[in-house]
C-alpha positions in Angstrom: -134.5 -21.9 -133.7 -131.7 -21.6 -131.6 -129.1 -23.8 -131.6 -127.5 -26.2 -128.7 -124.5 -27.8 -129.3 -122.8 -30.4 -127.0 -119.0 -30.8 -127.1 -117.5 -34.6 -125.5 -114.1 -34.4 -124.4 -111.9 -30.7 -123.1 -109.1 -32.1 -124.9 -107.3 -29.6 -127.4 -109.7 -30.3 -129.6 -113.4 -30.1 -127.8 -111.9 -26.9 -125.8 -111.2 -25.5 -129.4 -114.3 -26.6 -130.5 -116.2 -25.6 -127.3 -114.9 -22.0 -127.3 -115.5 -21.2 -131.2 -119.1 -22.1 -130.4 -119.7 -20.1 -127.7 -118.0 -16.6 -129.1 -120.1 -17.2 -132.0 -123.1 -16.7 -130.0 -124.3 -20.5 -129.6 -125.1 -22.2 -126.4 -122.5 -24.6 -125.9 -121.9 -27.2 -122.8 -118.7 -29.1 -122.5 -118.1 -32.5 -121.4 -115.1 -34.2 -119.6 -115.4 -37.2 -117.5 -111.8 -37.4 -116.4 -110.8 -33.9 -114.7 -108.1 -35.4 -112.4 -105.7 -34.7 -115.4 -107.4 -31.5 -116.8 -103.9 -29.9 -118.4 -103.7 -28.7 -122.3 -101.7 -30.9 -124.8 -100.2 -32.9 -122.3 -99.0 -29.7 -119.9 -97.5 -28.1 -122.3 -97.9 -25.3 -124.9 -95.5 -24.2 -127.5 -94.5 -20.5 -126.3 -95.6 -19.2 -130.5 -99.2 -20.1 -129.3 -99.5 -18.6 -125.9 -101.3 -15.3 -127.9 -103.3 -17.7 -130.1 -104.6 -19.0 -126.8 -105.5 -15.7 -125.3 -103.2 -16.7 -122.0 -101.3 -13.9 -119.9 -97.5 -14.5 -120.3 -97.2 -14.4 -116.2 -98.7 -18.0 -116.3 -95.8 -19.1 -117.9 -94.3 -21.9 -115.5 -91.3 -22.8 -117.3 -89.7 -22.5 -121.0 -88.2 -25.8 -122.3 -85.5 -25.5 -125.1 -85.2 -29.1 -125.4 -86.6 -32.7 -124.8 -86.2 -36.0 -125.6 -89.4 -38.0 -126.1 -89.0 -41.9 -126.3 -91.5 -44.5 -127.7 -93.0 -47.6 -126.3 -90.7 -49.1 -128.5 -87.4 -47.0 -127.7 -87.7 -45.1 -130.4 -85.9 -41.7 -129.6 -86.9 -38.1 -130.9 -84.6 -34.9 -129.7 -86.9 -32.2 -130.2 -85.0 -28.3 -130.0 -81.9 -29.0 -131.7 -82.5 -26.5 -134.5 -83.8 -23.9 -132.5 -82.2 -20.3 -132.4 -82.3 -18.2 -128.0 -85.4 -16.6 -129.0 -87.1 -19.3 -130.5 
């Protein structure tokens, strides 16, 4: 019997999900019922993962270093402090 698999939601997660299914050979549909936002991990990837993701480096629009993210509640996170040029 061959198998069917249905994945809800493009996020990370489903497109993770979605593409492990179909390299092993199982056919796999994807759902997403908001594509006016379609980006990965909120537009962002860390640059360590680019190879994991099997993406060509020229799509690389910018490299941040460092960002500030800031909570509903004004709770404020530097992110990059610690991070060596090559990094």
């Amino acid at each position: 019997m061959a198998l069917r698999v249905a994945v809800v939601g493009s996020g990370p997660a489903g497109s993770s999900a979605a593409e492990t299914l179909a390299k092993a050979g199982i056919e796999t549909y994807l759902f997403e019922r908001k594509l006016d936002n379609a980006k990965p991990c909120g537009g962002a990837i860390p640059l360590c993962m680019v190879s994991e993701f099997d993406l060509p480096p020229e799509i690389i629009d910018r490299r941040v270093r460092k960002m500030k993210m800031i909570s509903p509640s004004n709770v404020e996170v530097n992110i990059g402090q610690t991070l060596n040029d090559d990094e």
